[in-house]
C-alpha positions as a printed NumPy array, in Angstrom:
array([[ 42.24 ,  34.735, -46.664],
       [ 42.628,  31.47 , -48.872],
       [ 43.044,  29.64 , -45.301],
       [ 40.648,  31.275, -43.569],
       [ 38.083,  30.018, -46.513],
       [ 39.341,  26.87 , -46.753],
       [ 38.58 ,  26.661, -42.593],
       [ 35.109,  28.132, -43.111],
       [ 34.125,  25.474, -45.807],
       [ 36.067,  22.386, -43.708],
       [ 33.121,  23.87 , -40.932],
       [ 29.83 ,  23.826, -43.157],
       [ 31.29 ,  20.332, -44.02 ],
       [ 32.238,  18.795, -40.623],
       [ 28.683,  20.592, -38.651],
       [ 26.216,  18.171, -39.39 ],
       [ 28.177,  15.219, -38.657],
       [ 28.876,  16.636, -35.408],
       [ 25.343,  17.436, -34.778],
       [ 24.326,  13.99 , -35.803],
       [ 27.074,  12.178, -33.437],
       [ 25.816,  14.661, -30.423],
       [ 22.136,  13.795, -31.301],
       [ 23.042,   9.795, -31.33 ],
       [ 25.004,  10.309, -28.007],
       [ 22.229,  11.911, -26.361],
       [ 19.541,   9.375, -27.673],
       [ 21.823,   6.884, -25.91 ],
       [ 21.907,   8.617, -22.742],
       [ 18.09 ,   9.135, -22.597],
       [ 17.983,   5.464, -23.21 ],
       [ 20.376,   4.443, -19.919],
       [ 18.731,   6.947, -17.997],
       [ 15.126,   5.227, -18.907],
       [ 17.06 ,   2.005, -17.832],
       [ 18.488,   3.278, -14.54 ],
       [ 15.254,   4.406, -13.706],
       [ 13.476,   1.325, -13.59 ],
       [ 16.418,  -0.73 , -11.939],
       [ 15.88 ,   1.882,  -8.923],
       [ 12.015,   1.621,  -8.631],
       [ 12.466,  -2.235,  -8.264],
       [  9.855,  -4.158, -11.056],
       [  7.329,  -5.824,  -8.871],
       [  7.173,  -9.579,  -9.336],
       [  4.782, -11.282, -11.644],
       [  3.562, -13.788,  -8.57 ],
       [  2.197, -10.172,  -6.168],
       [  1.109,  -8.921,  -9.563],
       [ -1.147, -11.728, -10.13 ],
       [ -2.072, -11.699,  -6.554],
       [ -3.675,  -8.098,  -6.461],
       [ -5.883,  -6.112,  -9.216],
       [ -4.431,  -3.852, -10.764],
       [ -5.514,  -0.177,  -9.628],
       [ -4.509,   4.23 ,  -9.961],
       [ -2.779,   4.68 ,  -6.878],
       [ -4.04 ,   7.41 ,  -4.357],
       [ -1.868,   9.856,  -3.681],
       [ -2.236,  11.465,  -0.5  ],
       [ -2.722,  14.879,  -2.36 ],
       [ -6.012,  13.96 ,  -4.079],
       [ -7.79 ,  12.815,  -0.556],
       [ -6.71 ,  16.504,   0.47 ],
       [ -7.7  ,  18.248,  -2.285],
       [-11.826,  17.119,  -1.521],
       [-11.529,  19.076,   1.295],
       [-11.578,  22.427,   2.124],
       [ -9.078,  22.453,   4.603],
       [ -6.921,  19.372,   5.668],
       [ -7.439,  18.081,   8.448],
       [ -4.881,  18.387,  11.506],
       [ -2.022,  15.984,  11.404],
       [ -2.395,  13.217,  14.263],
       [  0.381,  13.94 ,  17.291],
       [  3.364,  11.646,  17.475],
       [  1.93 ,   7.787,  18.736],
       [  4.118,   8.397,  22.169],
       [  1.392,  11.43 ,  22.687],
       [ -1.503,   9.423,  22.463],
       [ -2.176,   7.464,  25.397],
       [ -3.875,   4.662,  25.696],
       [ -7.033,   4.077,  27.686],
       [-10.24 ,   2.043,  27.529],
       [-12.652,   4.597,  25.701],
       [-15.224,   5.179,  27.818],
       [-19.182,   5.943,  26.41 ],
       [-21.809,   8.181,  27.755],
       [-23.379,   5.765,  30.256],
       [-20.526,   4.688,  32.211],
       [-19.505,   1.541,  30.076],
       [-16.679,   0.408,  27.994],
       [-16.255,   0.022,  24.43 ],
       [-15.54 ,  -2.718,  22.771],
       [-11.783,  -3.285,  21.517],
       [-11.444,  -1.698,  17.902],
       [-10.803,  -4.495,  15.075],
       [ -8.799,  -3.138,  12.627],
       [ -8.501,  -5.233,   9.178],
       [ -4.89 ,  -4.828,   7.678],
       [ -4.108,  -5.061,   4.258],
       [ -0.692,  -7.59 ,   3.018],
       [  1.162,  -6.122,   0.196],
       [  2.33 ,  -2.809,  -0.196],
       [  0.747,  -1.966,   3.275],
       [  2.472,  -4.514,   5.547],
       [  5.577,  -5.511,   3.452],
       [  6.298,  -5.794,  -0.154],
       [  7.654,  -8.452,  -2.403],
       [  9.546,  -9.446,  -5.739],
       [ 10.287, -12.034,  -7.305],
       [ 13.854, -13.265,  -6.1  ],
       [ 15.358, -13.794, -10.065],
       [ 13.758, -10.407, -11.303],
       [ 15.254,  -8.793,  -7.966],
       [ 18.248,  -5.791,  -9.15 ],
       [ 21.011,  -6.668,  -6.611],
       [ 20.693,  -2.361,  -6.435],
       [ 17.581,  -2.633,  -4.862],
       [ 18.779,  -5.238,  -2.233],
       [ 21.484,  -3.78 ,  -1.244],
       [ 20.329,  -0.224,  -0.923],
       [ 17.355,  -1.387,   1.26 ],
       [ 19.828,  -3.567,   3.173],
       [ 21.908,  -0.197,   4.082],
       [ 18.658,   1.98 ,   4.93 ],
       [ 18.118,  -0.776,   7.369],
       [ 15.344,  -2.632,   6.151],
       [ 14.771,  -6.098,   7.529],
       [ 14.138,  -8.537,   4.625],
       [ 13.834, -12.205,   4.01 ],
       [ 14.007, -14.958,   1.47 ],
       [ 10.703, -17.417,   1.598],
       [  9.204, -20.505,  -1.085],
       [  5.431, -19.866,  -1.831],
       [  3.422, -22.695,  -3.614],
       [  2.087, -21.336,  -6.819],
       [ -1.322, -21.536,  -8.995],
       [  1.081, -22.401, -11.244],
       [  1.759, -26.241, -12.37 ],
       [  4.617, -27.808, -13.007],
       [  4.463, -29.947, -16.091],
       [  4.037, -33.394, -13.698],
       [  1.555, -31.799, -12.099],
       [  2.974, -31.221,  -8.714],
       [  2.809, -27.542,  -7.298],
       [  5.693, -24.929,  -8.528],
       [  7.173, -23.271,  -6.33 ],
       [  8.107, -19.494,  -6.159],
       [ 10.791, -17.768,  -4.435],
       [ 10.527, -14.809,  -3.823],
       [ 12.266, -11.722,  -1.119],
       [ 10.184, -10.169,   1.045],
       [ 10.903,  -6.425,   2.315],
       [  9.251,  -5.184,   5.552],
       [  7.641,  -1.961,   5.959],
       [  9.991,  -0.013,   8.799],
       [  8.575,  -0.414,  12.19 ],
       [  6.454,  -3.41 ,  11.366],
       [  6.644,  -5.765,  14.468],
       [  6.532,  -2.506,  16.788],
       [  3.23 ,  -1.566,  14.686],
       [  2.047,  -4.825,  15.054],
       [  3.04 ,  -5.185,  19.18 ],
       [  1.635,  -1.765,  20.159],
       [ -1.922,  -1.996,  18.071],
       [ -2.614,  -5.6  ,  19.245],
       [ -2.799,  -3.936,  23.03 ],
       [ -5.769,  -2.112,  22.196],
       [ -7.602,  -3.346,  18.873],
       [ -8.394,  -6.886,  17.41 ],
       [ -6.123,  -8.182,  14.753],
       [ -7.408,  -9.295,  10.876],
       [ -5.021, -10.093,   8.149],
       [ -7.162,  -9.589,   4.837],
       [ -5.208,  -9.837,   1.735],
       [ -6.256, -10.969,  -1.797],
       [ -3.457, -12.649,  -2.053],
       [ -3.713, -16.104,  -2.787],
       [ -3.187, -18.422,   0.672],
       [  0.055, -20.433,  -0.779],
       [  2.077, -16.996,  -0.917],
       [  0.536, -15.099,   1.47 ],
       [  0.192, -17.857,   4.851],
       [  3.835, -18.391,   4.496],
       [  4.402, -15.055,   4.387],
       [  2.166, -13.939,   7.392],
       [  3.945, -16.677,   9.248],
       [  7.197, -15.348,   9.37 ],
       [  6.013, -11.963,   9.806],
       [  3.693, -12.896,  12.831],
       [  5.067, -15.097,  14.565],
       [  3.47 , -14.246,  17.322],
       [ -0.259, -14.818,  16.66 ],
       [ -1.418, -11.681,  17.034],
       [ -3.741, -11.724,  14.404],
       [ -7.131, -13.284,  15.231],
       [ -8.608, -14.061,  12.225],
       [ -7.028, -14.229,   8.597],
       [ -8.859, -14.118,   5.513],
       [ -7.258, -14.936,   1.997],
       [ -8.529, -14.171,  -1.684],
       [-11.339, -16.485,  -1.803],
       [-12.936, -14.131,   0.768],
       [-12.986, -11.123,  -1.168],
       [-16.01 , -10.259,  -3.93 ],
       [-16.076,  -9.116,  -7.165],
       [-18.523,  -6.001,  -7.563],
       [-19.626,  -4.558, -11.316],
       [-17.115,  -1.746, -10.436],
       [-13.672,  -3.545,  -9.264],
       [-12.456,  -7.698,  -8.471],
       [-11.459,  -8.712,  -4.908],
       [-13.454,  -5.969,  -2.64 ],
       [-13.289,  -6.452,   0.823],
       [-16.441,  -6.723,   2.506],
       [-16.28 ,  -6.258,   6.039],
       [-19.758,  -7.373,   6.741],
       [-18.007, -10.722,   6.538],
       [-16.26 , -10.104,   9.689],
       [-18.725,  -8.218,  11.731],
       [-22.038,  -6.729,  11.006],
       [-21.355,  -4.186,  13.686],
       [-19.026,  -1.448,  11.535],
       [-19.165,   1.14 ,  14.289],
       [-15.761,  -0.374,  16.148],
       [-14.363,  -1.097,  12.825],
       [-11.038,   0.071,  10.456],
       [ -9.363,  -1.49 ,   7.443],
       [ -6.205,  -0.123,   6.131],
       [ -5.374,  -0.825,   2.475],
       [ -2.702,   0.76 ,   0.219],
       [ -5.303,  -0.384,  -2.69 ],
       [ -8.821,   2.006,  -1.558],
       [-10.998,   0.48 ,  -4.131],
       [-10.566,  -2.884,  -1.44 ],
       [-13.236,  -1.039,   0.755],
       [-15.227,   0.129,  -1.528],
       [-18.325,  -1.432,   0.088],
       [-17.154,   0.16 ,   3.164],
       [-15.683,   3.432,   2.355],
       [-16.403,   5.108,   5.994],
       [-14.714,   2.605,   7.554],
       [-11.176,   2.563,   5.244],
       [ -8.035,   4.094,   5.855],
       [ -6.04 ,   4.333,   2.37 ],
       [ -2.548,   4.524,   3.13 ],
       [  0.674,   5.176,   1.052],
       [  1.942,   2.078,  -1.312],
       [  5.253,   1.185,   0.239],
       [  8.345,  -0.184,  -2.022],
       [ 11.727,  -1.268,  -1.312],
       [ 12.832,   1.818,  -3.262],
       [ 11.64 ,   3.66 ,  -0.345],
       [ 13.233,   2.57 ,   2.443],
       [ 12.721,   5.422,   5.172],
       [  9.09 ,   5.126,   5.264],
       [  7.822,   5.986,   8.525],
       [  3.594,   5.42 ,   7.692],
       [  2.844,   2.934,  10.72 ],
       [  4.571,   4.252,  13.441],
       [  4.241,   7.972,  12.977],
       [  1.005,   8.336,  10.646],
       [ -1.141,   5.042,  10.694],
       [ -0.89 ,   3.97 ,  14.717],
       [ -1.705,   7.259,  16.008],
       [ -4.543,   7.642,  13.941],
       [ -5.506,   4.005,  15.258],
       [ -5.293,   5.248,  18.538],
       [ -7.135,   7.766,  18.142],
       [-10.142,   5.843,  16.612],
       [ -9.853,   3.394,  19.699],
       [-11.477,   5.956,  21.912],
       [-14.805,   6.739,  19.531],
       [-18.034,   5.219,  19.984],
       [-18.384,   5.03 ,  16.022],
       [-15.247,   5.694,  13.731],
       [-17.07 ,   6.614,  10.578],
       [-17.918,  10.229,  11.248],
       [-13.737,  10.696,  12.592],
       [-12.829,   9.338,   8.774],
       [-14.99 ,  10.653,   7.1  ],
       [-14.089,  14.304,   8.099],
       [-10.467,  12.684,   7.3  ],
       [-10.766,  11.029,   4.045],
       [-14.163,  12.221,   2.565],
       [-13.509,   9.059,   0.534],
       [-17.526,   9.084,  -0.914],
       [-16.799,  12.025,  -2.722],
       [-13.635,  10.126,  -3.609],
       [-15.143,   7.155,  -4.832],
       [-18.005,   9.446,  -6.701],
       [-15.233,  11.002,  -8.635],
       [-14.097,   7.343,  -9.621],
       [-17.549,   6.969, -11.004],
       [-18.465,   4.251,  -8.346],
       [-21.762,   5.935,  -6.798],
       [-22.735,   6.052,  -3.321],
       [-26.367,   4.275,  -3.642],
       [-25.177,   1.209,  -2.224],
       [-24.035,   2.623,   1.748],
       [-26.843,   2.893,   3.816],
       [-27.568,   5.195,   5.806],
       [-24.764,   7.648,   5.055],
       [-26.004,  11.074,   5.934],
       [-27.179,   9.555,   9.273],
       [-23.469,   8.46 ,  10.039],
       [-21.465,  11.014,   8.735],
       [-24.049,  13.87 ,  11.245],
       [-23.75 ,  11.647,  14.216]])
């Protein structure tokens, strides 16, 4: 009995220090977890962060949830054939221009010194093409000459295919609000090509009392009947917000993204053959009602019952 006492006190002794020890172990745990959480998401450089305003992503469940029933997925691109749309009265349409957006809708990049070798190397295995590219910066050196930024550059799967199969029905623009010393470099590489028409840098975006660097497509065209912009970031088109396409913010930490081929082209296909794309998004997108519940109102777009019933 003496023993079994002398156990039972050694326990009410010993139990709190275990406790303690299991309670430090687990605070350290929680902290390398925190840790390998961020070295998976990738941190997005400084340079793209200065480059683009900061914004709440959309996720694709919050477009959905305006409507009362989602609308119908587009069919696979190799399902949607391509033909000159034709009007009413016998004539052709004009080719669609659709306005692309740079980062996180075309490609996305990090700085090359802030870059987890994790991050690289898993991308490299899911097959993601990548490349390594100097970009003059704002930024001055202390002489005064122009610094220079390195930085790695991951494209979104499917990009030159994307790019090949929309420029054989629909007009080319590059907007990004990127600043011209990253992003011409950038769209060089990525187009070599030429198959963008026009390209427009961050000097040619606006700022509005509601958000910096809006895209205003009225810059482009007057005519916004025959006109799309896709942007991960859907307060760009805020001016515009029949005529925008918000698509899914795409990250080297996900690598098996399949937006442009199987989501964003056939939906651009499909847009090819309408006289006016507004009223096709905005049974899509219903991004008015999206923007209302952002607080931006919709005083400013002309016109809008009179699209959206054509």
């Amino acid at each position: 009995m003496a023993e079994l006492a002398q156990a039972a006190a050694a326990a009410d002794v010993y139990a709190p220090r275990t406790l303690q020890v299991w309670r430090t172990l687990l605070n350290w745990l929680g902290f390398f977890f925190q840790i390998f959480v961020q070295i998976i998401r990738g941190t997005p450089s400084s340079l793209l962060s200065s480059a683009s305003p900061q914004f709440k992503p959309l996720p694709l469940v919050e477009l959905q949830d305006l409507d009362e029933a989602p609308p119908p997925s587009p069919p696979p691109s190799s399902a949607v054939p391509i033909s000159p749309a034709v009007v009413s009265d016998g004539g052709l349409l004009d080719k669609l221009t659709v306005v692309l957006d740079l980062d996180e809708t075309l490609v996305c990049a990090y700085e090359t010194s802030s870059l987890p070798n994790m991050i690289r190397n898993q991308a490299t295995e899911a097959g993601l093409n990548w490349f390594e590219l100097e970009c003059v910066s704002s930024d001055k050196e202390i002489e005064g000459k122009p610094k220079i930024n390195y930085v790695t550059v991951f494209e979104r799967p499917g990009l030159h295919e994307f790019l090949k199969q929309l420029s054989q029905f629909a007009n080319l623009v590059l907007f990004t609000a990127g600043l011209e010393g990253y992003a011409r470099p950038l769209v060089d590489r990525i187009d070599a090509e030429n198959r963008f028409c026009l390209r427009l840098y961050r000097p040619s975006t606006i700022t509005t009392e509601y958000r910096e660097h809006v895209k205003d497509l009225q810059c482009i065209s007057k005519d916004l009947c025959r006109m799309v912009i896709v942007d991960n970031n859907p307060f760009s088109f805020l001016l515009q917000p029949l005529n925008g396409i918000p698509c899914i913010p795409f990250s080297a930490g996900q690598p098996y993204d399949e937006q442009l081929l199987e989501v964003i082209l056939p939906l651009l296909k499909h847009l090819s053959q309408q006289k006016d794309v507004r009223p096709v998004l905005y049974e899509r997108f219903h991004m008015p009602e999206w923007f209302q519940k952002h607080g931006i109102p919709a005083s400013g777009w002309t016109n809008f019952e009179g699209i959206i019933n054509k």
